[in-house]
Structures are given as structure tokens and as C-alpha cells.
Biotite code that builds the C-alpha atoms (Angstrom):
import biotite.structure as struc

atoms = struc.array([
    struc.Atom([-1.449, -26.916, 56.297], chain_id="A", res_id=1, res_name="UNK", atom_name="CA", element="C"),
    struc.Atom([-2.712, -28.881, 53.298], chain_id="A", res_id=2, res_name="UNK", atom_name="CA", element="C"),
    struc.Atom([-4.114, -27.668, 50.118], chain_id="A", res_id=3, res_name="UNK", atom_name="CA", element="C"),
    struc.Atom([-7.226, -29.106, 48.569], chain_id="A", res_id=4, res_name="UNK", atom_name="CA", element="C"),
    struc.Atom([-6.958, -30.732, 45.236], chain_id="A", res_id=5, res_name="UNK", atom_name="CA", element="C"),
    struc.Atom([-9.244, -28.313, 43.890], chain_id="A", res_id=6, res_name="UNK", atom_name="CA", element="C"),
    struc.Atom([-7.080, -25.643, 44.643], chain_id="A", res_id=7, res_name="UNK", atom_name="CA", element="C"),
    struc.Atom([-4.498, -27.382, 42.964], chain_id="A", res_id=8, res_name="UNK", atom_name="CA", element="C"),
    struc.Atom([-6.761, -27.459, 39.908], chain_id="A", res_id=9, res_name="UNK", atom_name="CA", element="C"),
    struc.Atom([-8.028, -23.957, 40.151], chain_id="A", res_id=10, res_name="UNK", atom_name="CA", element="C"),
    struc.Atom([-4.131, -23.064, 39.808], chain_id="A", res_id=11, res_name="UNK", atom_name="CA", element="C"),
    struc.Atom([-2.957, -25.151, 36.978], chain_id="A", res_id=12, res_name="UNK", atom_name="CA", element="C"),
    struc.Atom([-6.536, -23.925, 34.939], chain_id="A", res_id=13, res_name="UNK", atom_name="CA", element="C"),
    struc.Atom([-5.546, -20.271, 35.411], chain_id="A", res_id=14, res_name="UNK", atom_name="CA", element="C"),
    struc.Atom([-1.601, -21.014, 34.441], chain_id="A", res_id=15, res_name="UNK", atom_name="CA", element="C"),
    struc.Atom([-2.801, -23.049, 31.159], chain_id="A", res_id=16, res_name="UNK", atom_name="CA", element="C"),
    struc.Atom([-5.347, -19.722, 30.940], chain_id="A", res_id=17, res_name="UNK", atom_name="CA", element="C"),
    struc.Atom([-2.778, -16.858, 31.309], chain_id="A", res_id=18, res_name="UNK", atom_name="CA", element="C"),
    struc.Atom([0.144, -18.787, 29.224], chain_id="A", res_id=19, res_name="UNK", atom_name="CA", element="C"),
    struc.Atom([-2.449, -18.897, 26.034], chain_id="A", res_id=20, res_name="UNK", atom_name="CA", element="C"),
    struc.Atom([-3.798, -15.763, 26.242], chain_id="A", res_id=21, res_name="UNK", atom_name="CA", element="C"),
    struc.Atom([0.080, -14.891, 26.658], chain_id="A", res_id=22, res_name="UNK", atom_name="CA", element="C"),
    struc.Atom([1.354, -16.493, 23.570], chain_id="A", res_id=23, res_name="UNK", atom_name="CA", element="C"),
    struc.Atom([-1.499, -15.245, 21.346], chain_id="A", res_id=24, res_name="UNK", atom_name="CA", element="C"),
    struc.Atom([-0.282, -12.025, 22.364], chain_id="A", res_id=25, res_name="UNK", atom_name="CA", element="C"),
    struc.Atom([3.126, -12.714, 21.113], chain_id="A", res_id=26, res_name="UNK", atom_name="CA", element="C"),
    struc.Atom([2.479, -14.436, 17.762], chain_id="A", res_id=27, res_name="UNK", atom_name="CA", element="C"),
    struc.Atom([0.085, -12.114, 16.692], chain_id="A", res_id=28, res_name="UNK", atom_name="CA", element="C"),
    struc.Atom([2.327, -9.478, 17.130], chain_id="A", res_id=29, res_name="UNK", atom_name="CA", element="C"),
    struc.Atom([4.720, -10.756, 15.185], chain_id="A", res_id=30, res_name="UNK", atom_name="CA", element="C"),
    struc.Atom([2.523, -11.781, 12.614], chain_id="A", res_id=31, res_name="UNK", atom_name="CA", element="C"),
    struc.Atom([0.645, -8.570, 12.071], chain_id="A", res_id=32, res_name="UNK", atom_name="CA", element="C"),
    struc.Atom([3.350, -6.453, 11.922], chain_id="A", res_id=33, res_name="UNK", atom_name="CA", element="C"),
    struc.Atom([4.683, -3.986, 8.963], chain_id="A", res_id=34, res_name="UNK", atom_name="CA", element="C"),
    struc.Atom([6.776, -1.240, 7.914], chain_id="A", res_id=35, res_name="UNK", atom_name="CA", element="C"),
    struc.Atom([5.741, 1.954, 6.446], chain_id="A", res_id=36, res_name="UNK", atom_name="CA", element="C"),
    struc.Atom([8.093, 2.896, 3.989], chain_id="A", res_id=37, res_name="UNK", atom_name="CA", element="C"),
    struc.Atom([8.690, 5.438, 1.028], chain_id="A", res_id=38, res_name="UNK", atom_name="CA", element="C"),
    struc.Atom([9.423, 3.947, -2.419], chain_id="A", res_id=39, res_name="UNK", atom_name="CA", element="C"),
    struc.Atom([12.608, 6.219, -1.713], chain_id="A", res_id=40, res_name="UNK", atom_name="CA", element="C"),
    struc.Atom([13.382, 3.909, 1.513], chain_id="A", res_id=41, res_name="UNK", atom_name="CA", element="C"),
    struc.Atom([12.258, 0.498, -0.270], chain_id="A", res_id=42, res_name="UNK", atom_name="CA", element="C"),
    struc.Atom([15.127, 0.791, -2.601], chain_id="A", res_id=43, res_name="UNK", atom_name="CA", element="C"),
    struc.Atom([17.600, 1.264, 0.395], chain_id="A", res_id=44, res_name="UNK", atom_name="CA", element="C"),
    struc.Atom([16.296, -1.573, 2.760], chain_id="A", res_id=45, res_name="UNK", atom_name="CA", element="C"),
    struc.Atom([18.706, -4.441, 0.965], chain_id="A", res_id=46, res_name="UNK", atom_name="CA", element="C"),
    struc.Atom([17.743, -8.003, 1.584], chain_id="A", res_id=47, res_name="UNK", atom_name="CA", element="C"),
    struc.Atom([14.938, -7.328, 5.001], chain_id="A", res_id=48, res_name="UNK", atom_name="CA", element="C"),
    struc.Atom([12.627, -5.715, 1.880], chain_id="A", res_id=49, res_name="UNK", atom_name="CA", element="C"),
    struc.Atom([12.448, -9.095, 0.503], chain_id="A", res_id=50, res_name="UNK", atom_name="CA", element="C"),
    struc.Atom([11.121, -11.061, 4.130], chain_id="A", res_id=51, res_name="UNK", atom_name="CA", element="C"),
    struc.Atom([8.848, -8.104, 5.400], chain_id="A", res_id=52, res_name="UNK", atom_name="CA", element="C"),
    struc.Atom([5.433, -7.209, 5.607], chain_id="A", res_id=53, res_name="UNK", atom_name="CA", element="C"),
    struc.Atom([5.325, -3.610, 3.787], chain_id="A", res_id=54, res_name="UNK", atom_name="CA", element="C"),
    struc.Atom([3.248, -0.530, 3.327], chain_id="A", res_id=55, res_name="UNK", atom_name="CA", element="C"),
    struc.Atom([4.319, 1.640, 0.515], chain_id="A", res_id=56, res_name="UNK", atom_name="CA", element="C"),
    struc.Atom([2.758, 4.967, 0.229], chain_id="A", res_id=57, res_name="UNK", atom_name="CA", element="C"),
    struc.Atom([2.696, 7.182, -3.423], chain_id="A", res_id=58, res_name="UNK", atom_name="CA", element="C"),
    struc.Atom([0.089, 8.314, -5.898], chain_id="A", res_id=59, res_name="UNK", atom_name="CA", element="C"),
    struc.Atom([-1.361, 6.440, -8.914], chain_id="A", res_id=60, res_name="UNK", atom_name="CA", element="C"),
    struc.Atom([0.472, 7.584, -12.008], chain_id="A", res_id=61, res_name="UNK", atom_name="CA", element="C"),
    struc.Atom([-1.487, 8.535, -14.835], chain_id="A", res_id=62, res_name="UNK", atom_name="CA", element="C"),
    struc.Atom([-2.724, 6.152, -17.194], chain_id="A", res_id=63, res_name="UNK", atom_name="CA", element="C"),
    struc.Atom([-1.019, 3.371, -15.699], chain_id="A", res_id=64, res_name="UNK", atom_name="CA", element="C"),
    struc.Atom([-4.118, 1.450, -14.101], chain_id="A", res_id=65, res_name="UNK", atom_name="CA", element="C"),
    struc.Atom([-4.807, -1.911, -16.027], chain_id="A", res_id=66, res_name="UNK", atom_name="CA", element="C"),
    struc.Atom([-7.128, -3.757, -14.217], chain_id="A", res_id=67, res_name="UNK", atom_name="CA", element="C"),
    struc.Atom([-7.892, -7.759, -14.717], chain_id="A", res_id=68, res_name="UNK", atom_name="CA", element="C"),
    struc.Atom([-11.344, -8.559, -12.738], chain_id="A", res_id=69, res_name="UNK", atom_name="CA", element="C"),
    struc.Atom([-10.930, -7.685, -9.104], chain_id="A", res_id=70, res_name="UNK", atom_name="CA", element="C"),
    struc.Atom([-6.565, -7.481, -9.470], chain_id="A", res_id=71, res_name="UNK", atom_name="CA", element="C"),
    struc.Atom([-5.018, -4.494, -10.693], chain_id="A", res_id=72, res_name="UNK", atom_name="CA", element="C"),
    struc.Atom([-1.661, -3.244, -11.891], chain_id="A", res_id=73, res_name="UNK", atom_name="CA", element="C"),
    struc.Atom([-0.285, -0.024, -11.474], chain_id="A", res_id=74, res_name="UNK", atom_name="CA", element="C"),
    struc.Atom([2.643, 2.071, -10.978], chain_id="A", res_id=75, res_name="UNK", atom_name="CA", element="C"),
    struc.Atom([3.223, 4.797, -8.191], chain_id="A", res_id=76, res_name="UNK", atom_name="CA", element="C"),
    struc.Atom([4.775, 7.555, -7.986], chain_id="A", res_id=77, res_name="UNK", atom_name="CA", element="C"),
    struc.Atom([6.648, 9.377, -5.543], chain_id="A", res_id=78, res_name="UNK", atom_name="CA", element="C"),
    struc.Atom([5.190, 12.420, -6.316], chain_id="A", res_id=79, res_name="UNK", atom_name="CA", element="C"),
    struc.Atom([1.771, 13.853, -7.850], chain_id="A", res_id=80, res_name="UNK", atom_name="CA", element="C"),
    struc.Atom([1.929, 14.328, -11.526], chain_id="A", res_id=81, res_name="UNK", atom_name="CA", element="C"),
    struc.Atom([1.246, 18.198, -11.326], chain_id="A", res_id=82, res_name="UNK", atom_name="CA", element="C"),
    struc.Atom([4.361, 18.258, -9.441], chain_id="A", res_id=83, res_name="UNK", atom_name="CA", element="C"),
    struc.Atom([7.566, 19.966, -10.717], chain_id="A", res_id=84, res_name="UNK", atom_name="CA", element="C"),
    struc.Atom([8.850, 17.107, -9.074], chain_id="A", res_id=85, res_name="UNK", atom_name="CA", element="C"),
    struc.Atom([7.424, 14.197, -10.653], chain_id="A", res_id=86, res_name="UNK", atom_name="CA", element="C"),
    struc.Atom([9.519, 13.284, -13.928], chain_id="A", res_id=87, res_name="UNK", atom_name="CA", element="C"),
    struc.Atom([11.889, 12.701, -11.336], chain_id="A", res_id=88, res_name="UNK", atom_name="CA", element="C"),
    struc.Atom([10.161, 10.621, -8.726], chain_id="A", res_id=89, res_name="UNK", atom_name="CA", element="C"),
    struc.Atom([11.162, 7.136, -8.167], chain_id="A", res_id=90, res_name="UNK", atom_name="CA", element="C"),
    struc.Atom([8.903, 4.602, -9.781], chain_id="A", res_id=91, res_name="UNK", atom_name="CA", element="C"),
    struc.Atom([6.861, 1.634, -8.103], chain_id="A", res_id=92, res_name="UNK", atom_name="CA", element="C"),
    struc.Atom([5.117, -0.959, -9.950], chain_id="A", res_id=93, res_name="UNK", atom_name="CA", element="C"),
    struc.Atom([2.406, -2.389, -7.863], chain_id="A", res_id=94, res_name="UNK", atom_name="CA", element="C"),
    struc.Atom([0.646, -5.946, -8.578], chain_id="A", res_id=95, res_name="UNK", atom_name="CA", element="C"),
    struc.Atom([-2.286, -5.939, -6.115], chain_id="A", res_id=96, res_name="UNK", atom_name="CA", element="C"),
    struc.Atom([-4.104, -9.311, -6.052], chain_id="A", res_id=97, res_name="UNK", atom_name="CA", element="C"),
    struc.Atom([-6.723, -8.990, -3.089], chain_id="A", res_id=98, res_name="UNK", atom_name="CA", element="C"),
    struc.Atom([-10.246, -10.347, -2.267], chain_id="A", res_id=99, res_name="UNK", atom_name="CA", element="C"),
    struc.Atom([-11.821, -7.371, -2.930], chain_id="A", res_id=100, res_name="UNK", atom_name="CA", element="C"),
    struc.Atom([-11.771, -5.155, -5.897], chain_id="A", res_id=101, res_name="UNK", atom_name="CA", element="C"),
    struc.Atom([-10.104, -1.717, -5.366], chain_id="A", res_id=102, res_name="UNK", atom_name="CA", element="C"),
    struc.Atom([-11.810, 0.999, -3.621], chain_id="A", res_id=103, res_name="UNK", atom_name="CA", element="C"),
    struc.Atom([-14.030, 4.068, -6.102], chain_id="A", res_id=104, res_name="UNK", atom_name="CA", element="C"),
    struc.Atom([-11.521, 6.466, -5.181], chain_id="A", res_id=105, res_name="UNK", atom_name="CA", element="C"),
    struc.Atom([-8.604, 4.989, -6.576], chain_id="A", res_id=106, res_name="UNK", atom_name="CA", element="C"),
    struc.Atom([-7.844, 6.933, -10.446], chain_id="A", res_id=107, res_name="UNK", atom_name="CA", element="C"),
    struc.Atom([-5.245, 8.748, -11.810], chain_id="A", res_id=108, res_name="UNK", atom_name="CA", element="C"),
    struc.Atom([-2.997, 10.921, -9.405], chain_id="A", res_id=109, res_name="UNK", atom_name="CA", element="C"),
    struc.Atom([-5.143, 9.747, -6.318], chain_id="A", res_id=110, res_name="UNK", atom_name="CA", element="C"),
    struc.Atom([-2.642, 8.734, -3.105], chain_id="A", res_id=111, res_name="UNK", atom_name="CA", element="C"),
    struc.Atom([-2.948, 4.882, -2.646], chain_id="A", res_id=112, res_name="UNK", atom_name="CA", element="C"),
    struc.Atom([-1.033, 2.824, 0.285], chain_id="A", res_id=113, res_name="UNK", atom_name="CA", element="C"),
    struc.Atom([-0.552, -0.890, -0.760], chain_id="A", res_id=114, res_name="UNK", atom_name="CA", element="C"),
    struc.Atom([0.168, -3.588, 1.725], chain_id="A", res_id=115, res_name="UNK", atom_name="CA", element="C"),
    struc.Atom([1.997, -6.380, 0.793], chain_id="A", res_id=116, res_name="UNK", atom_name="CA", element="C"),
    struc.Atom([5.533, -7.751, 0.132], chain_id="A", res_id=117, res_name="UNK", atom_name="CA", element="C"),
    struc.Atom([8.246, -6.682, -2.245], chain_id="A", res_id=118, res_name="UNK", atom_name="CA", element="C"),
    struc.Atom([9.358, -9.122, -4.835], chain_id="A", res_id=119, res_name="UNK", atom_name="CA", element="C"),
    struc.Atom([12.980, -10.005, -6.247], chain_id="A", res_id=120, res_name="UNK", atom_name="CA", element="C"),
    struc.Atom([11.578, -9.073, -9.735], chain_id="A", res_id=121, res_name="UNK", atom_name="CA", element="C"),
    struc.Atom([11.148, -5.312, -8.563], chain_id="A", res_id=122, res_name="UNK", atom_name="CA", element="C"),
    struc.Atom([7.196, -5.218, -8.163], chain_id="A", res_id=123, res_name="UNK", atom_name="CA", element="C"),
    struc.Atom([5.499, -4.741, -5.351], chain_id="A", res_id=124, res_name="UNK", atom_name="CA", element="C"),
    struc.Atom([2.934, -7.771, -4.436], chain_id="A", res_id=125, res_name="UNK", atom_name="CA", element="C"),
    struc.Atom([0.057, -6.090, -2.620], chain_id="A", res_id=126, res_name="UNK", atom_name="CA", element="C"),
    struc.Atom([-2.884, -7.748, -1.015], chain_id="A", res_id=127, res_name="UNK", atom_name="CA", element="C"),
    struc.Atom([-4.444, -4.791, 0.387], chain_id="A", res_id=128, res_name="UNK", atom_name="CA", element="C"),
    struc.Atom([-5.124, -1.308, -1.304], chain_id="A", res_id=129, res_name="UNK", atom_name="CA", element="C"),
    struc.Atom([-6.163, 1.620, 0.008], chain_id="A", res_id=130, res_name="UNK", atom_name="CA", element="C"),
    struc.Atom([-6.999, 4.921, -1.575], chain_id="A", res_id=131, res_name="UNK", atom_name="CA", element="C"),
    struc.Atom([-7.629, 8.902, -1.265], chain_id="A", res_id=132, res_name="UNK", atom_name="CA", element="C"),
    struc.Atom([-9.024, 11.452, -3.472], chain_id="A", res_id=133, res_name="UNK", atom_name="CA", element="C"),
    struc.Atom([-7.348, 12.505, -6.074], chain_id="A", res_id=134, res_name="UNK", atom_name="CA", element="C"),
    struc.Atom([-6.271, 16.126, -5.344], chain_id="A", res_id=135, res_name="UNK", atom_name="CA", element="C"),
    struc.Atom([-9.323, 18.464, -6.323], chain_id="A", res_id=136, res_name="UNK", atom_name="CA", element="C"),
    struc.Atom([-7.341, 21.727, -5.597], chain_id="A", res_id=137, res_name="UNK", atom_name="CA", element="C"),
    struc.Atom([-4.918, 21.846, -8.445], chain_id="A", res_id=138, res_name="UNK", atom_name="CA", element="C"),
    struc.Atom([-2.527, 24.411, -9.402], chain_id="A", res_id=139, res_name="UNK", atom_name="CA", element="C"),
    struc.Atom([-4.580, 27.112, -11.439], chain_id="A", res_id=140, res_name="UNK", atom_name="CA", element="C"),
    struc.Atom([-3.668, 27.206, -15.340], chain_id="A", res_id=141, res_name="UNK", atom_name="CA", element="C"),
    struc.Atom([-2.592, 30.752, -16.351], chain_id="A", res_id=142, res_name="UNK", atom_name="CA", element="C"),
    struc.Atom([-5.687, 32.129, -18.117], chain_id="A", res_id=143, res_name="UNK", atom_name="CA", element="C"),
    struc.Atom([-8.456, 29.941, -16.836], chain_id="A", res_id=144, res_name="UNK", atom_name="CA", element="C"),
    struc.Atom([-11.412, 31.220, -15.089], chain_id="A", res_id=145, res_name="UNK", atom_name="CA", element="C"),
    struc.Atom([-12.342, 30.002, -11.730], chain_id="A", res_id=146, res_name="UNK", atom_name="CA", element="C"),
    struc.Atom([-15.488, 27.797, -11.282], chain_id="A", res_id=147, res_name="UNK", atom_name="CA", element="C"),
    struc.Atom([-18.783, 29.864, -10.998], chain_id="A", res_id=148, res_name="UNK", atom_name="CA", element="C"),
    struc.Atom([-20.779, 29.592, -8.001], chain_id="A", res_id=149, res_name="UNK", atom_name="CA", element="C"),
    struc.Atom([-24.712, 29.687, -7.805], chain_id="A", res_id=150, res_name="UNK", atom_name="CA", element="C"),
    struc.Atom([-26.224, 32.943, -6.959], chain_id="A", res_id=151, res_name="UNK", atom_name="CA", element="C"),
    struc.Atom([-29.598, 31.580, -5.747], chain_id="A", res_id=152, res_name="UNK", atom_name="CA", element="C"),
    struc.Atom([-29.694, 28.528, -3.791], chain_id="A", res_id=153, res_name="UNK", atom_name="CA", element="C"),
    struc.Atom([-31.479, 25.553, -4.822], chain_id="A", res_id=154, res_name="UNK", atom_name="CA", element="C"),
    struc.Atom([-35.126, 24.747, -4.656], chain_id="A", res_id=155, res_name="UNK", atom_name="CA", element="C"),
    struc.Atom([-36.215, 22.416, -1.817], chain_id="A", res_id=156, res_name="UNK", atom_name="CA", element="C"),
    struc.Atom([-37.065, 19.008, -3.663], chain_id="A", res_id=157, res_name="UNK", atom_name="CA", element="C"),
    struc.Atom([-40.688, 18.999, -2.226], chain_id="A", res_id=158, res_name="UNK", atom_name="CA", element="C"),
    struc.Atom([-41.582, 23.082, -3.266], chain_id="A", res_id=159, res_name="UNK", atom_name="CA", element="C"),
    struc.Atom([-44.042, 23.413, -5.752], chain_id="A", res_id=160, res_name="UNK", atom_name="CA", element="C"),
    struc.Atom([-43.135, 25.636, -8.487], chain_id="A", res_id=161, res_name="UNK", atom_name="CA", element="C"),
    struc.Atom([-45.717, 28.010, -7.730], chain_id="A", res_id=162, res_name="UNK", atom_name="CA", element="C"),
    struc.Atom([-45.131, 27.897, -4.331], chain_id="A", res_id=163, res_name="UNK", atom_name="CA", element="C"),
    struc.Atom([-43.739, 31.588, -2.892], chain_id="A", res_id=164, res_name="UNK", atom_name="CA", element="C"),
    struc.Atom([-43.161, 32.899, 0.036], chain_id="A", res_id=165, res_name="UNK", atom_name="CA", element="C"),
    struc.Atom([-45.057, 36.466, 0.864], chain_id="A", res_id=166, res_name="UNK", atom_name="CA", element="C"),
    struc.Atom([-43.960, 38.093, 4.015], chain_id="A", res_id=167, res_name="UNK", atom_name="CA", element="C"),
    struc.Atom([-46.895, 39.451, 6.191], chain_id="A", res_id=168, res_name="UNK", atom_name="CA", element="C"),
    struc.Atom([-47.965, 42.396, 5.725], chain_id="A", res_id=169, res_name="UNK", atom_name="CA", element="C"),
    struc.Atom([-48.600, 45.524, 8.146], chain_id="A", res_id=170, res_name="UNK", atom_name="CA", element="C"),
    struc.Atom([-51.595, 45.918, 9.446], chain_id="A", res_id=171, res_name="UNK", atom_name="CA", element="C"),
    struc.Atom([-52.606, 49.669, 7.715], chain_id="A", res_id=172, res_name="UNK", atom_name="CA", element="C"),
    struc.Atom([-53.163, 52.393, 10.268], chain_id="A", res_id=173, res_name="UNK", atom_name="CA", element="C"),
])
């Protein structure tokens, strides 16, 4: 039995097909991957810290944010500040230089993941930067009164001022 050349064609289009879609797979992969480490587990990864694509997780110490235009430097933390644990968290300082300025929530204390690669001079080069909130449920100072809350709830932005509301009245018997 013979085959027809278009067959033949047919077959060779779908292998050219199937082996490109197969090694876009496989390069972009590679290409897109990275590591989520601590700054506790940078420090131990050796030479492979230096040729990898990392994520480094740790919160914004205080005061520490200088920012130049749309690039920023900064140093994490380990820990949050309020922690009894902070004076002795391992230190990060993070150079990110990406196309788009950081995001509103990053300040002081606020947990921020940068993406990047780590440098032989010790800083982190980051070309992505992500950030949380900053913790808004703080340890309580000894002393300090807890935030008052509204007893009435506010007016609707359309209600007039003299606007009230009368319940109906029963009908007298």
C-alpha cells in the first residue's frame, strides 16, 4: 500500500508542530524558574546563590527606604521590628531596580518579597518587588487606651440633615 505525499506532509507539519511547542515547554521552564529562600538560607546556599533566580522574603526595616525615582534601596529584616526577635535578625540589603516604581503598601515594617539575583558584593539585585501591609495589629503599649469606636453610625451621603425617620403611628381606638 502506498502513502500519498500529502500524508507525508501532514506528518512532518505535525512533528515540526509538536517538537516546538515541546521545546518552548522546556526552555521556559528553565528560564522562569526561582527559589524561595529565607535571608537565613541565602547565607547558607554557597556559590548556586550567585547563578540563581531568587525570591527573598522579610520585612522593610525601619527607616531604611531611600528611594532614587522609580529604584529603591532598602534593607530587610528577618523579623518585624516589634519583635523581641529583631536586633537579632539577619540583615538583607536590597537594591531593587525595576520598571515600575514600588507598590503603596511598601513602608516601614511592611513584609516585601524581592525577586532577583544575589550579588558577590552582599546585596540583593531585585527586579521585582512585592509588598503587604504593614502589621496594623501591634502589640498593645502598657497604659494606652484602645481605639474608640462610633456609637451612631454614619449618615448616608445623600440624607438631608433634616431628614428623620418617624415610625407610623397606631391608628387610635
Amino acid at each position: 500500500m502506498k502513502t500519498s505525499s500529502n500524508s507525508i506532509r501532514i506528518g512532518i507539519a505535525a512533528a515540526i508542530i509538536v517538537g516546538t511547542i515541546g521545546w518552548l515547554a522546556y526552555s521556559g521552564y528553565g528560564a522562569n524558574k526561582s527559589y524561595y529562600v529565607t535571608i537565613a538560607e541565602l547565607g547558607g546556599m554557597g556559590d548556586k546563590a550567585y547563578h540563581s533566580q531568587l525570591r527573598v522574603e522579610g520585612f522593610v526595616q525601619p527607616g531604611s527606604i531611600e528611594h532614587n525615582g522609580p529604584h529603591v534601596t532598602f534593607v530587610l529584616n528577618e523579623f518585624e521590628s516589634h519583635s523581641p526577635k529583631a536586633a537579632s535578625g539577619r540583615l538583607l540589603t536590597v537594591v531593587y531596580k525595576g520598571s515600575e516604581p514600588p507598590p503603596d503598601t511598601f513602608k516601614d515594617d511592611a513584609q516585601a518579597l524581592a525577586e532577583g539575583s544575589y550579588g558577590r558584593d552582599g546585596v540583593f539585585h531585585a527586579t521585582v518587588l512585592q509588598a503587604k501591609c504593614a502589621s496594623k495589629y501591634a502589640p498593645a503599649q502598657p497604659g494606652a487606651q484602645p481605639n474608640a469606636v462610633p456609637a451612631q453610625p454614619a449618615a448616608a451621603p445623600n440624607a438631608s440633615p433634616r431628614a428623620a425617620v418617624v415610625p407610623p403611628s397606631k391608628p387610635a381606638s
